[in-house]
C-alpha positions as a LaTeX table, in Angstrom:
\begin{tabular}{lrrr}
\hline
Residue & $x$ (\AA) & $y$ (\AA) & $z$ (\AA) \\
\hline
Unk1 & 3.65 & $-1.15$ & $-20.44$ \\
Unk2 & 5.31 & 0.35 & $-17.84$ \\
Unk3 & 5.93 & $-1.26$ & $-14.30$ \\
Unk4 & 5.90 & 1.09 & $-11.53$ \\
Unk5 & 6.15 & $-0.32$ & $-7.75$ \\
Unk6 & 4.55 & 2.33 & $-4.99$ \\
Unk7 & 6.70 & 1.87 & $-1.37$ \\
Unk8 & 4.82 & 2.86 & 1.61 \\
Unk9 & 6.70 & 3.35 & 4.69 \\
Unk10 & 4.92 & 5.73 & 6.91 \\
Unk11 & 2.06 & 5.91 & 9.41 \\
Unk12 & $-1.21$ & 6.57 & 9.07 \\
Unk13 & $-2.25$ & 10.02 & 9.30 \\
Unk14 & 0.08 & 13.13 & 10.27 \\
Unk15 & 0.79 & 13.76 & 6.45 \\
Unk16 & $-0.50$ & 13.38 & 3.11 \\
Unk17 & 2.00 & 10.94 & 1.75 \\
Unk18 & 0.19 & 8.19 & 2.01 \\
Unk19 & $-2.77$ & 9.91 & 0.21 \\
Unk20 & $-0.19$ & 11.62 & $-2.54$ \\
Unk21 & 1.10 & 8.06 & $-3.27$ \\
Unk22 & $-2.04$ & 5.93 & $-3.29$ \\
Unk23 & $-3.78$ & 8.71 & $-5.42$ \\
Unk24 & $-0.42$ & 8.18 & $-7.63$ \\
Unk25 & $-0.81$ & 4.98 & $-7.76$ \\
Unk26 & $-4.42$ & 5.17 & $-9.07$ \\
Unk27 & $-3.74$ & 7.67 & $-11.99$ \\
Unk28 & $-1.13$ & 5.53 & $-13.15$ \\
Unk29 & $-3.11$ & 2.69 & $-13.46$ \\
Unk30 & $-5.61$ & 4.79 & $-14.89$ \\
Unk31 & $-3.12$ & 5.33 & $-17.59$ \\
Unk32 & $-2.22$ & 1.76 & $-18.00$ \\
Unk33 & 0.93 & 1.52 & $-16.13$ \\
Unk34 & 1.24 & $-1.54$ & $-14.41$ \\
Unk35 & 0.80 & $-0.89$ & $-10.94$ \\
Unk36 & 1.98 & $-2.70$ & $-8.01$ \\
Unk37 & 1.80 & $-1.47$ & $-3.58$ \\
Unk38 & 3.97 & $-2.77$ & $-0.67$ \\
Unk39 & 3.50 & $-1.67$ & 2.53 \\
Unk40 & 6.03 & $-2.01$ & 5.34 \\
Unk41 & 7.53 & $-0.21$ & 8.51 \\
Unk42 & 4.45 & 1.34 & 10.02 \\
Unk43 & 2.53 & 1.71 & 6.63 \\
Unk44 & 1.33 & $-1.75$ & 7.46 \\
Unk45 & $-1.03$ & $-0.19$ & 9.96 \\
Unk46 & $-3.11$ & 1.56 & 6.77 \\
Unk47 & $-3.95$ & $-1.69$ & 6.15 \\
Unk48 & $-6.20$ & $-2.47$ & 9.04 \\
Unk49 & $-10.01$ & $-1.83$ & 9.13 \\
Unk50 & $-12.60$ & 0.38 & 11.28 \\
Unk51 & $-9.56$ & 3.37 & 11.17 \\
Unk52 & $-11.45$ & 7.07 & 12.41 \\
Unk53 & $-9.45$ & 9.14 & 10.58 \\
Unk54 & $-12.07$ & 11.84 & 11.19 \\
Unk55 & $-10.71$ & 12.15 & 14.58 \\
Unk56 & $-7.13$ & 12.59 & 13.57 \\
Unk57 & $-8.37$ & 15.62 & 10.97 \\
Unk58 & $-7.58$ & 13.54 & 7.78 \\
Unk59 & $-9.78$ & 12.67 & 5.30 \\
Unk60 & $-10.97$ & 8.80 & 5.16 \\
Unk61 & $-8.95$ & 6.83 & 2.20 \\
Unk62 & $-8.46$ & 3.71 & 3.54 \\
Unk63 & $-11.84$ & 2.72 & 2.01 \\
Unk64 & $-10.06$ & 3.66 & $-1.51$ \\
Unk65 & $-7.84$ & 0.49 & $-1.09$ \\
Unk66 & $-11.46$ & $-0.99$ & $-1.97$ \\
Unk67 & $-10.92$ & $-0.05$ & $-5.64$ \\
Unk68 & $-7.51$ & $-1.31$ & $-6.47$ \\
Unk69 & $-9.45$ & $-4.16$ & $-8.14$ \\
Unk70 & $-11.16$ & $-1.61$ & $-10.28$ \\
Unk71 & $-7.77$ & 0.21 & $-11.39$ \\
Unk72 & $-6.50$ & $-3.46$ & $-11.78$ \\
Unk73 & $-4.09$ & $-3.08$ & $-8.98$ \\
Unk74 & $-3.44$ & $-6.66$ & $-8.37$ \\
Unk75 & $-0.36$ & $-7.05$ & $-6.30$ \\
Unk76 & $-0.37$ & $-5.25$ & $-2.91$ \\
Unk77 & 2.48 & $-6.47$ & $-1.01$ \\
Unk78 & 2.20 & $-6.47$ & 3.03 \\
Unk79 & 6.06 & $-6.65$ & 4.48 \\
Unk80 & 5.49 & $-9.97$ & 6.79 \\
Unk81 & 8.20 & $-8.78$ & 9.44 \\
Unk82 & 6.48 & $-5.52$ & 9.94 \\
Unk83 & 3.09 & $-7.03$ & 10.54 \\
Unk84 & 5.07 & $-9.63$ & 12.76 \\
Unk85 & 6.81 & $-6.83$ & 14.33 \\
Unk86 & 3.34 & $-5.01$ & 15.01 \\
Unk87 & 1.62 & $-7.60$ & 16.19 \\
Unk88 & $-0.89$ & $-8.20$ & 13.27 \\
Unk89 & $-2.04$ & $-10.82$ & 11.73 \\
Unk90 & $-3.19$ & $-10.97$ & 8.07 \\
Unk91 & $-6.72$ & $-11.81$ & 8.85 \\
Unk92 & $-6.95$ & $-8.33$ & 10.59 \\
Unk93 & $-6.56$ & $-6.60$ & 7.24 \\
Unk94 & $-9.23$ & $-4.49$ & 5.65 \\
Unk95 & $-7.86$ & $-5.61$ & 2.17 \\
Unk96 & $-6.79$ & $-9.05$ & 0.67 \\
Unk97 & $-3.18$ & $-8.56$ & 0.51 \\
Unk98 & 0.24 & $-10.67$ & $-0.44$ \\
Unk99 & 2.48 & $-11.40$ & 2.86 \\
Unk100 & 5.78 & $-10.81$ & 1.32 \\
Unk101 & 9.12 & $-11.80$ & 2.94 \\
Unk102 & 12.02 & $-9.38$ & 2.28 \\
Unk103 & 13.43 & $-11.40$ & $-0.87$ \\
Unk104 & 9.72 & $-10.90$ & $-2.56$ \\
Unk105 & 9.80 & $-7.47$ & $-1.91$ \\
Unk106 & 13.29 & $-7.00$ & $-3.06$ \\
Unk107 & 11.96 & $-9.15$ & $-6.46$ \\
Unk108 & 9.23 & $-6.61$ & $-6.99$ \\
Unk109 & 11.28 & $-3.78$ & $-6.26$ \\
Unk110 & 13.68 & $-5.65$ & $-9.04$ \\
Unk111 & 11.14 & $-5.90$ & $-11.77$ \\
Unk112 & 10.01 & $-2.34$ & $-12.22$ \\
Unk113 & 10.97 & 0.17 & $-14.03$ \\
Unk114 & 10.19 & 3.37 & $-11.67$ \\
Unk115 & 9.70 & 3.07 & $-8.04$ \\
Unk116 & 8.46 & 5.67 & $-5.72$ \\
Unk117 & 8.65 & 5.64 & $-2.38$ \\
Unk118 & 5.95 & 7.54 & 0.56 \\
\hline
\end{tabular}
């Protein structure tokens, strides 16, 4: 099985990345790849809940991060100095997520074989 680690680095809305890479990361794990998410810089801010992103013209897929359970998506990563940085604390998150320090994320970065970074 193949391990593929999905980066995301950006903030919400603006582009597509974030959308490109999450819908990525489904239809690899759809495929049985095995699948792990870590958000940092400002893509920790996709991870909060009640987001309108109606009023910013994009299409609402934050509630996607809903089925990562489904596609067996089991580690989703949340970069602990960029939520410190931002202010946020993990009980603010829409999803249940791992706070990873920089030496976790560098692990899991490590262990795959292809990583992709939006």
């Amino acid at each position: 099985m193949k391990k593929v680690c999905i980066v995301f680095r950006h903030s919400p809305y603006g582009t597509t990345t974030t959308r490109e890479g999450i819908d990525f990361a489904l239809l690899s794990a759809s495929f049985e790849q095995q699948v792990s998410l870590v958000f940092c810089d400002e893509a920790v801010l996709h991870l909060l809940p009640n987001q309108q992103a109606t009023l910013a013209g994009s299409k609402d897929y934050v509630s996607v991060f809903k089925a990562f359970d489904l596609y067996e998506i089991d580690t989703v990563l949340a970069c602990k100095q960029s939520l410190e940085t931002l202010g946020i604390n993990q009980h603010e998150l829409a999803i249940d997520v791992q706070i990873a320090e920089a030496v976790a994320i560098s692990a899991a970065l490590a262990d795959a074989d292809e990583v992709l970074v939006f």
